[in-house]
N, C-alpha and C positions, 0 to 999 in steps of 0.2 A: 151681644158680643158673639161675633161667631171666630169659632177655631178653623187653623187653616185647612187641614187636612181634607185634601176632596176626591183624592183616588186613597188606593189599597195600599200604595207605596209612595203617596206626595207627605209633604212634611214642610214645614214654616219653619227657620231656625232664623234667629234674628242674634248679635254680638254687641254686646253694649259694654261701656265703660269712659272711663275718662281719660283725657291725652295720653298717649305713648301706652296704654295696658296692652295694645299686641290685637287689636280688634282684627288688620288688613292680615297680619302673620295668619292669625287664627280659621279666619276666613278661605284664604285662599289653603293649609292644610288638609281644614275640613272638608271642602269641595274635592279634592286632590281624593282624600283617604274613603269620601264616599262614591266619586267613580269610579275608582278601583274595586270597590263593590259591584258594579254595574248601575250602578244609580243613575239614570239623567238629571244633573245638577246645574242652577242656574245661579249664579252669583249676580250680586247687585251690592250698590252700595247707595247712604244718605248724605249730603242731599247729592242726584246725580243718576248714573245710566241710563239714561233718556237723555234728547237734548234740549228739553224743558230743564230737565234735574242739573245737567252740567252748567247753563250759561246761569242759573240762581244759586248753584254755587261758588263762582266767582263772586257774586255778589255778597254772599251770606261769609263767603272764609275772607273775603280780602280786608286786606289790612287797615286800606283806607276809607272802606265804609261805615259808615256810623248809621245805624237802624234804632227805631225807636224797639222797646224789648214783643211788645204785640205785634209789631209789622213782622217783625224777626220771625217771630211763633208762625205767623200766617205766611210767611214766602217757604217756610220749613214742609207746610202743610201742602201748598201749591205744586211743588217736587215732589209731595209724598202720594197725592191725589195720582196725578200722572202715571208716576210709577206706580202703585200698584193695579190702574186701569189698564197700561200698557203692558207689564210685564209681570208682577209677582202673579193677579190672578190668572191671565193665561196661562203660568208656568202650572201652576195649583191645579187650575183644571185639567190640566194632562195628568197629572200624578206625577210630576217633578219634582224635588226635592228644591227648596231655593231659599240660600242663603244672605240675608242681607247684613253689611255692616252698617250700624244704626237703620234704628226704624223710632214710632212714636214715642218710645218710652224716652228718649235721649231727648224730646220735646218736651216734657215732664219734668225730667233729669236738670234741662239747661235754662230754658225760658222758667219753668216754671218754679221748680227750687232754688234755682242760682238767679233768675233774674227775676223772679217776685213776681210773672204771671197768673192771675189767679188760676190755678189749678182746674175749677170746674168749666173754667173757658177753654182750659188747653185741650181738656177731655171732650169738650165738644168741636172743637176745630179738627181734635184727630178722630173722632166716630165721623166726622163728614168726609175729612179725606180717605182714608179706608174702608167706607161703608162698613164698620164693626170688625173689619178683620183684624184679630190680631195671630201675632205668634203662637204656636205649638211649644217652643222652647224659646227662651231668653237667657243667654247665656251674659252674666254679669262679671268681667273680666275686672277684679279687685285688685288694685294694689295703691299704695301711700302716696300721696298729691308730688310729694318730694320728688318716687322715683319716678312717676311717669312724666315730670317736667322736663327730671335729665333726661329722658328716654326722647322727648318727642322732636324730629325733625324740624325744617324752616317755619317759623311762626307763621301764624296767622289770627284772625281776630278773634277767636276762642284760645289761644294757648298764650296770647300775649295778656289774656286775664291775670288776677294777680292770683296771690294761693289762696287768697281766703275764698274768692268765686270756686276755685275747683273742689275744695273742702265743702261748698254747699252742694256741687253736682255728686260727688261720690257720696254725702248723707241721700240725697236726692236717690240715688239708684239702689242704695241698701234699703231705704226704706219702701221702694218699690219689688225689693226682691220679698222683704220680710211680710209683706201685705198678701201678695200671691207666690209662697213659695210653692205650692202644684207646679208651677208657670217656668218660675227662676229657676237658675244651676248657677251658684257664684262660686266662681274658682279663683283660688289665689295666684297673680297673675306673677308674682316673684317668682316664681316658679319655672324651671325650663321650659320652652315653648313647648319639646314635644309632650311635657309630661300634662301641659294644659291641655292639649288636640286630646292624648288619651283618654282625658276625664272626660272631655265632652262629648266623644266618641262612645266611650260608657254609659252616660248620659242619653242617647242618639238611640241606642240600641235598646233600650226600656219602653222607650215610644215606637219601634217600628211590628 
């Protein structure tokens, strides 16, 4: 497993959780509030920013496609391969700060708690796509299946899941926060947005 940090001032922060918890809100604050620091920050999101990542995720969100749950895991993986060849670790080797919404762990979180992938395949599909990189921090953005349902915009084929899948994704991410909390920060995502930036921002500043 290697950590990401590869200058004096790069940092990996990776945003995870489940529909509507505020992953894009969080994202684009946190970017905002660290280069106002002077930070060079690189934002990304999964699956996507690449045009590998974009055209497999129409396929991965759309409505009308129907994936077996392992193909799912591996086109998650084929977007994640990319990106971080193309962009996160370039970013890292500069000493950039780079933000991604969703990274491996939300392949854990969906395919593998929620859709019943064996877990030690998924851990191996993602040490291939990342070469062992993971996150510096993981910010686990918690809140109740209920209100991130009402929260989340136009469907797509993870939010048209019923509750009981999104109830295995959020056991799925608690229990990946509680395994490695060194790792995690789960913040309660009911919360007003800005008072979730500042926790993570707290958070941010312990590791630099």
């Amino acid at each position: 497993m290697i950590r990401a940090a590869c200058g004096i001032n790069g940092l990996f922060i990776t945003l995870e959780g489940g529909e509507g918890a505020g992953k894009s809100t969080q994202s684009k604050a946190l970017a905002a509030a660290l280069s106002g620091q002077g930070r060079e920050v690189v934002s990304t999101r999964e699956p996507g920013s690449t045009p590998l990542g974009d055209r497999l995720r129409e396929i991965l969100l759309g409505i009308d496609s129907e994936l077996d749950p392992l193909a799912e895991a591996m086109l998650f993986a084929a977007a994640r391969a990319e990106l971080v060849s193309t962009v996160i670790k370039p970013a890292l080797d500069l000493g950039d700060f780079v933000i991604c919404d969703r990274y491996s762990d939300s392949t854990v979180a969906y395919q593998g708690y929620a859709r019943g992938v064996d877990l030690m395949s998924i851990g191996q599909l993602n040490q291939i796509a990342t070469g062992g990189l993971v996150s510096d921090l993981a910010v686990l953005l918690d809140l109740p299946v209920a209100e991130g349902l009402r929260r989340s915009g136009d469907s797509d084929r993870f939010k048209s899941e019923d509750a009981a899948f999104h109830e295995r994704v959020r056991a799925g991410y608690l229990a990946l926060a509680e395994h490695d909390a060194e790792r995690w920060l789960v913040v309660d995502a009911t919360q007003p947005p800005e008072t979730v930036t500042a926790t993570i921002l707290e958070r941010v500043e312990t590791l630099l």
